[in-house]
Structures are given as structure tokens and as C-alpha cells.
C-alpha positions as CSV (number, residue, x, y, z in Angstrom):
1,X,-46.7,-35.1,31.3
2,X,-49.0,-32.2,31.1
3,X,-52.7,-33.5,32.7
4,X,-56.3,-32.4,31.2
5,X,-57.7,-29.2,31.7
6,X,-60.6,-27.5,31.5
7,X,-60.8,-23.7,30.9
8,X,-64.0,-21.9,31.5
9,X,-64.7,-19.1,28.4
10,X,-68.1,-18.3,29.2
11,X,-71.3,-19.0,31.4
12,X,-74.3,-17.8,31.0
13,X,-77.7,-18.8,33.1
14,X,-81.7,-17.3,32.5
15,X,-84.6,-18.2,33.9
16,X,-87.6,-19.0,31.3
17,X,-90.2,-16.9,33.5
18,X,-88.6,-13.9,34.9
19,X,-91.0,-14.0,37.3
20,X,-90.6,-18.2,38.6
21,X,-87.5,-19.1,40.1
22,X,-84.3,-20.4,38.1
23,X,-84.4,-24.3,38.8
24,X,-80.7,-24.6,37.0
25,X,-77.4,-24.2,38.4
26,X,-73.9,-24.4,37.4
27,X,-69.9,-24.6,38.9
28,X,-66.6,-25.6,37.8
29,X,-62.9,-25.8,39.7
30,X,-60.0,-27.2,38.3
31,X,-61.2,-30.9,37.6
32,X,-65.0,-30.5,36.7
33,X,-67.4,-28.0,35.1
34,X,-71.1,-28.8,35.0
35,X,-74.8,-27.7,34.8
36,X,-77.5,-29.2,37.1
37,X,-81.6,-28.8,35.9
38,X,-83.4,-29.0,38.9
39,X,-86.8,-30.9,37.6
40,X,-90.1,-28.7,37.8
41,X,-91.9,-29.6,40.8
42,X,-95.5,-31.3,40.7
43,X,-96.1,-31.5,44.3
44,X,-99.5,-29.2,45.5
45,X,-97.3,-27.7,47.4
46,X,-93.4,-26.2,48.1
47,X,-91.6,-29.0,51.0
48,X,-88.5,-27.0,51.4
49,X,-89.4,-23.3,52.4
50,X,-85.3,-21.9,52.9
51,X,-85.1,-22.1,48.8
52,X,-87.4,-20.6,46.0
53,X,-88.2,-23.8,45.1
54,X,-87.8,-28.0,45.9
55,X,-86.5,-27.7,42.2
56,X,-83.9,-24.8,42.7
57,X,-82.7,-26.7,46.1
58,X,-82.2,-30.2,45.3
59,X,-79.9,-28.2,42.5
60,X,-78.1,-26.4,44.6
61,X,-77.3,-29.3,47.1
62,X,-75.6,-30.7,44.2
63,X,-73.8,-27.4,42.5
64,X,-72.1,-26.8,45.8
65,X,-71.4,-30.7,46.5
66,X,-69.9,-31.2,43.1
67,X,-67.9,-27.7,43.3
68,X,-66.7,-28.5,46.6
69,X,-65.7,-32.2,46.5
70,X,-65.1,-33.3,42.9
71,X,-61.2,-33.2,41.9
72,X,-58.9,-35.5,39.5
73,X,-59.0,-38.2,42.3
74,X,-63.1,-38.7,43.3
75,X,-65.4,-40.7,42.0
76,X,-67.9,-38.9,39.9
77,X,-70.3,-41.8,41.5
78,X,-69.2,-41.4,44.5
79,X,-69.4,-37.7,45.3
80,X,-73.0,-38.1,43.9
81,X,-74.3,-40.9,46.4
82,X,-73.1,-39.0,49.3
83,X,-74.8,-35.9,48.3
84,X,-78.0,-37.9,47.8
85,X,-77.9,-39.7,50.8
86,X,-77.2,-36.6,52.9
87,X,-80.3,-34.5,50.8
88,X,-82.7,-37.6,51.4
89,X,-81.8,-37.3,55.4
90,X,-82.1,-33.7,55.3
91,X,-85.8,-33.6,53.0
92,X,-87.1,-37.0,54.9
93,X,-86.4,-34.7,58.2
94,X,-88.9,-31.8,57.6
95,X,-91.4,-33.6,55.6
96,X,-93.3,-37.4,55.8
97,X,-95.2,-38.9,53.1
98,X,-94.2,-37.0,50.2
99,X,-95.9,-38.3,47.3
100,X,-93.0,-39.9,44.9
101,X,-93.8,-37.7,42.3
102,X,-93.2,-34.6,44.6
103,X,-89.6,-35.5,45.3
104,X,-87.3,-33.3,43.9
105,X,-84.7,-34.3,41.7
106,X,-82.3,-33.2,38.2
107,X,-80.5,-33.8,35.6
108,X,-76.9,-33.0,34.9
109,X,-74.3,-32.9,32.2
110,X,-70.4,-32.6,33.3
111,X,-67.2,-32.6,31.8
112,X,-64.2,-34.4,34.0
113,X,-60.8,-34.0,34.3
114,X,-58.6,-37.1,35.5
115,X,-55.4,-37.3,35.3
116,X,-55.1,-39.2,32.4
117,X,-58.1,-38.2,30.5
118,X,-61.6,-36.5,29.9
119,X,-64.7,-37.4,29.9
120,X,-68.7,-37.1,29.7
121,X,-71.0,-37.7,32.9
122,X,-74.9,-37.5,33.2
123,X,-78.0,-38.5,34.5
124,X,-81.2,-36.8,32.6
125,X,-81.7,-34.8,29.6
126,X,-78.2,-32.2,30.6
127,X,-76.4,-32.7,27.6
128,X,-72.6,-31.6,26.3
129,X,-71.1,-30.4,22.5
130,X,-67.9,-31.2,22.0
131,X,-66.4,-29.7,19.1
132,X,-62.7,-31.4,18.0
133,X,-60.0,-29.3,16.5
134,X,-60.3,-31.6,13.3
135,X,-64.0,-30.2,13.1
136,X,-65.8,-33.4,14.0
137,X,-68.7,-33.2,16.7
138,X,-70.4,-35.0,18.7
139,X,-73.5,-34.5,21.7
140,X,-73.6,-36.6,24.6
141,X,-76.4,-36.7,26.9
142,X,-77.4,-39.8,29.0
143,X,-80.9,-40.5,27.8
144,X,-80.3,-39.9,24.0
145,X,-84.2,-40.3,23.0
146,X,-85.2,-38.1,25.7
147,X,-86.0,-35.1,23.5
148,X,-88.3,-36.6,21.1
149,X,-90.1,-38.6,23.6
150,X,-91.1,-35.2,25.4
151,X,-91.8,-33.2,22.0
152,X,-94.3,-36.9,21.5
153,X,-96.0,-36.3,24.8
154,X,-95.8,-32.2,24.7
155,X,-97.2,-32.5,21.2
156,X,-100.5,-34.4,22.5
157,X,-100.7,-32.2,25.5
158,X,-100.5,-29.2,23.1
159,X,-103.1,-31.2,20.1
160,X,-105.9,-31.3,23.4
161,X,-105.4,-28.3,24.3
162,X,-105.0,-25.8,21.3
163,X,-101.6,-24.6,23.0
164,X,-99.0,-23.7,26.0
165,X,-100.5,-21.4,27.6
166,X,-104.4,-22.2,27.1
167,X,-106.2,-24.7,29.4
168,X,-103.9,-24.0,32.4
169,X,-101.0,-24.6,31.0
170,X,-99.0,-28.2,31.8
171,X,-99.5,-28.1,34.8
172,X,-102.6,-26.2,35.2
173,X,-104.9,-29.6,32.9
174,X,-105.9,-32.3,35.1
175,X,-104.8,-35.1,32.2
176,X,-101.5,-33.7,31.5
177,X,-100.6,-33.2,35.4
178,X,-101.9,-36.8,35.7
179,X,-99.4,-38.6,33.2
180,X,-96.8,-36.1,34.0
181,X,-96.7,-37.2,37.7
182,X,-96.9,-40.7,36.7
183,X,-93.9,-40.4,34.6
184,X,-91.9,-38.8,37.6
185,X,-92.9,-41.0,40.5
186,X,-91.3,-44.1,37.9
187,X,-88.6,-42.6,37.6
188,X,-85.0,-43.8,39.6
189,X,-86.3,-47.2,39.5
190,X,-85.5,-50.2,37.6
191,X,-88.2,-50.3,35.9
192,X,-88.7,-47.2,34.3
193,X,-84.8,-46.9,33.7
194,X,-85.0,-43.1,34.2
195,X,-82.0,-42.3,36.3
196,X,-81.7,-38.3,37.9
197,X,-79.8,-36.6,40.8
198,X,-82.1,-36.6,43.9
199,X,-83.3,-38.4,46.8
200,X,-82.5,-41.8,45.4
201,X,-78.7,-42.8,46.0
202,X,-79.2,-45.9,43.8
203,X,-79.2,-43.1,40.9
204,X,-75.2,-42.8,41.2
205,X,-74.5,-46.6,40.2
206,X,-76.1,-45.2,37.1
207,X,-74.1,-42.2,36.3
208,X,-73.5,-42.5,32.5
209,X,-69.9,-41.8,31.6
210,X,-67.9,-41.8,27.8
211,X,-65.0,-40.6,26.8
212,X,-64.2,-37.1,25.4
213,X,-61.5,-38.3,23.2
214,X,-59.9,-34.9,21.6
215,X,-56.2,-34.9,20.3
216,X,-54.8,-31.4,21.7
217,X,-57.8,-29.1,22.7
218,X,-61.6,-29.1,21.7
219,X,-64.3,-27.2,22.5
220,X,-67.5,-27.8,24.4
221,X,-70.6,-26.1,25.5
222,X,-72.3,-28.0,28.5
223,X,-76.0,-27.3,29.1
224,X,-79.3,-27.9,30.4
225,X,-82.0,-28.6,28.0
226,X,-82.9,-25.6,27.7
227,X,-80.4,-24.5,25.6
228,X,-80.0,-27.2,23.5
229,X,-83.3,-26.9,22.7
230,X,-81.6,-25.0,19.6
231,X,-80.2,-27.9,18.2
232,X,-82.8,-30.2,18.8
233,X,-86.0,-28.2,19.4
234,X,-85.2,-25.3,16.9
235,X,-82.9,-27.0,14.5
236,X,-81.6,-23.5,14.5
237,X,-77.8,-25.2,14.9
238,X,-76.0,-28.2,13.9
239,X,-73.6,-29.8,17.1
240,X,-70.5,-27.8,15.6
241,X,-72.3,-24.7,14.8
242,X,-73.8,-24.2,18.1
243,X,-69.8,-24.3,19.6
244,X,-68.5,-22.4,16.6
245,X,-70.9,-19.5,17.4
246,X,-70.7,-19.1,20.9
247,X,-66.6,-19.4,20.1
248,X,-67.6,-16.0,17.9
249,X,-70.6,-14.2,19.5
250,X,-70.8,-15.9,23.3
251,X,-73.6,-17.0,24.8
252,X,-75.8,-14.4,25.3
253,X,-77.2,-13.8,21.8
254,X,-77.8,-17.7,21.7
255,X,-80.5,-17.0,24.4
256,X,-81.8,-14.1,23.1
257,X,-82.8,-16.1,19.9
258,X,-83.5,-18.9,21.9
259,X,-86.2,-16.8,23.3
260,X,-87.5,-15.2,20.1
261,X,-88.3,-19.3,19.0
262,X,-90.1,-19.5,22.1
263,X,-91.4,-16.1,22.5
264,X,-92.3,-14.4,19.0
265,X,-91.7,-17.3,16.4
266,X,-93.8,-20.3,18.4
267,X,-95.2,-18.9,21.7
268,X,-98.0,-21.9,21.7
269,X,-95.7,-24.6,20.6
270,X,-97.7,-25.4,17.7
271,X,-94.3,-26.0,15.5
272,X,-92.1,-26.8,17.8
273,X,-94.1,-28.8,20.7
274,X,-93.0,-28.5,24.3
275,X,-94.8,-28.4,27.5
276,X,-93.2,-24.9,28.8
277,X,-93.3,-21.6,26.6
278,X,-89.5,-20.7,28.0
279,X,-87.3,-22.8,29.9
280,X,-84.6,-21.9,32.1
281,X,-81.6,-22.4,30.4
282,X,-78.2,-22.4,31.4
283,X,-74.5,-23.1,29.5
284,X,-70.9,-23.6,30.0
285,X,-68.6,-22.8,27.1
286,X,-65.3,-24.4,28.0
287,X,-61.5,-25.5,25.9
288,X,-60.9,-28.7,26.7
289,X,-56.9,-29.5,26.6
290,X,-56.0,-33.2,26.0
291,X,-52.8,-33.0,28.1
292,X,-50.3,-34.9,25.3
């Protein structure tokens, strides 16, 4: 019996300041294909100096961990405590009492391949569209409240402030910096229930997995949240019509509206709240074959 596959159509990856460092990164092989969102940094300063940024190298720890070790036979879970284990050896090595909320970490969205089936993996706000031949849709993403929460809190930042860019941006206001590290340093703990790749190898008993059930092939478009800011930021696309286009036009144009929302049409978030102007933003189109 023929197994799943996965088959890469397009890829596409842009950094929301051209200028800052792309904190995403993507990979596929034969069993996997994923996106990683490495987490903005709110240290005061940058611990790992070989990469552009803590963000972009916890990222990349993973993207080449998950490209190199994932096939039809590993444990999601288990792949992604190793990796962690081995980046909290190699960050606690060079640097000693990191503040929690400096720690670098991501999310991720990842389509699997078994040998008997397909499915959905995450930690963070990474999400996936899956786009059935019958026309149905669905998203998956492990924290499913996770974008209005942040539009709540970016919508505050943005009422105090008058904007994105004004007051220092984000990161630049002493509040907003204040509630945003406290958010961070809760998270991959029980309490707070936030799970993300990193320095925290508890994080992988808490891999959220489901199902891709598709009867022949499908269609899916894995991303950071960047990108899927247009369906739930923009409302420029509906689940089905964000594949269905990128099946047409690609990915490409999709960013370069994505970037007239942020850029032209709402540069200070005042309609659509958020705490950056422009994201990175990275996505996988992929066909998804059942196997039967």
C-alpha cells in the first residue's frame, strides 16, 4: 500500500524589517515539512553572537534538527526534546543568569508523514490550512485563541500610545516591554500553559498533534503567523481561499499584499491592532497525498 506523502509546491520566506534579521525558518524531506518562528527577543542584550539574533538561532537549531532527524519512524516529541536539551547545554555554556524572559524560544507548525497517516504538530501561534479535495477546510494551530489575545493586548499598547511606531515602538515603552516580558518568562510552565520550542525540554511532552484526515490528496499551506495574519488579522481570506490562491498565483503576491495591510493600508495598527508594523513571514505550500 502506497504511504503518505508530502510534496513541496512552493516556499516562500520575508523578513518584516529588511533591515532586522529574519527570526523564521523553514525545511522539509520526505516525512515532514515545517516552519519554525523564532520569538522576538526582549533581552537588553544579544547572548548568542555566531547568529543575527538569539531569535534567528534557537530557529535554526531546530530547522536543521527537524530536517536532519525527523522521518516516518521518529517521534515528533522525541526529536524535539533532544534538540532542546542539547540548545539548553550549548546557551547555559556561554551565558549565566539569563533573565527567563531573555531565553530564546519559537513556535512551530508541521505537517507529518507516518506510514500510515498524516498529521498536524505545534507548539505556539505556527499554524497550517488544509484544504480537502471535497472543498472543506480547516486551520490548525496549537493555541487556537492566540491571535485575538495578542490583537487584545496589541490593541491597548496601540490605544496608549497613539500607534506602532510612536512612543518607541513595543519594545521601545517601558509598560508594554514590562507586560511583554512578563508574558514570556511564564511561558513553558505549567502554569501559564504556553508551550514553545526552546530551552525547556518539558515543552516536547506538550507537542500538540491532530489528524490531517484527507481522502486522496489535499492541500495545505503551513506558516508562521505572519502570514496567516491574512486570514485572521486582515480577513483578506477565508481558510480555503488563502490555499486556492496560492494553488493559482503562489506565494509571493500573498506577501506583497500582506505588506500593503501593514505598510500603506494600516501602518499604525489602528484597524487592525498588532505590536509590529511587518512581521517576518514565512510559508510552505505543500499536496498532501493520503496514500489509499
Amino acid at each position: 500500500m502506497p504511504e503518505p506523502r508530502i510534496r513541496i509546491l512552493d516556499t516562500i520566506t520575508s523578513p518584516g524589517n529588511p533591515e532586522r534579521p529574519n527570526d523564521d525558518r523553514f525545511g522539509h524531506n520526505d516525512a515532514t515539512a515545517f516552519v519554525i518562528d523564532g520569538a522576538t527577543g526582549l533581552g537588553d542584550r544579544r547572548y548568542m553572537e555566531e547568529a543575527d539574533s538569539d531569535a534567528a538561532w534557537i530557529a535554526e537549531r531546530f530547522a536543521h534538527g527537524f530536517q536532519q532527524h525527523l522521518t516516518r519512524d521518529t517521534k515528533v516529541s522525541d526529536v524535539a526534546r533532544t534538540l532542546s536539551v542539547n540548545a539548553l547545554a550549548a546557551f547555559q555554556d556561554r551565558n549565566t543568569d539569563v533573565p527567563r524572559y531573555a531565553w530564546p524560544l519559537a513556535a512551530f507548525a508541521m505537517v507529518h508523514a507516518t506510514r500510515s497517516g498524516l498529521s498536524f504538530l505545534g507548539l505556539g501561534d505556527s499554524c497550517l490550512f488544509l484544504l480537502r479535495d471535497d472543498g472543506s477546510a480547516s486551520m490548525h494551530m496549537a493555541i487556537p485563541d492566540a491571535y485575538a489575545n495578542e490583537q487584545l493586548h496589541a490593541q491597548s499598547h496601540i490605544a496608549r500610545t497613539g500607534g506602532i511606531t510612536r512612543d518607541g515602538g513595543a519594545l521601545g515603552n517601558p509598560e508594554t516591554l514590562a507586560a511583554l516580558r512578563r508574558h514570556r518568562e511564564n511561558q513553558n510552565t505549567v502554569d501559564s500553559g504556553v508551550w514553545t520550542l526552546g530551552l525547556v525540554p518539558d515543552a516536547a511532552d506538550h507537542l500538540v498533534s491532530e489528524e490531517l484526515r484527507i481522502e486522496g490528496t489535499g492541500h495545505a499551506i503551513v506558516c508562521s503567523d505572519g502570514f496567516s495574519d491574512l486570514v485572521v488579522l486582515y480577513a483578506a481570506y477565508t481558510s480555503a481561499s488563502l490555499v486556492r490562491t496560492a494553488l493559482d498565483n503562489g506565494l509571493a503576491p500573498m506577501v506583497d499584499e500582506l505588506r500593503r495591510f501593514e505598510r500603506e493600508i494600516d501602518p499604525e495598527g489602528i484597524r487592525f491592532p498588532r505590536f509590529k508594523q511587518s512581521d517576518d513571514t514565512t510559508a510552505l505550500l505543500v499536496e498532501l497525498s493520503a496514500g489509499i
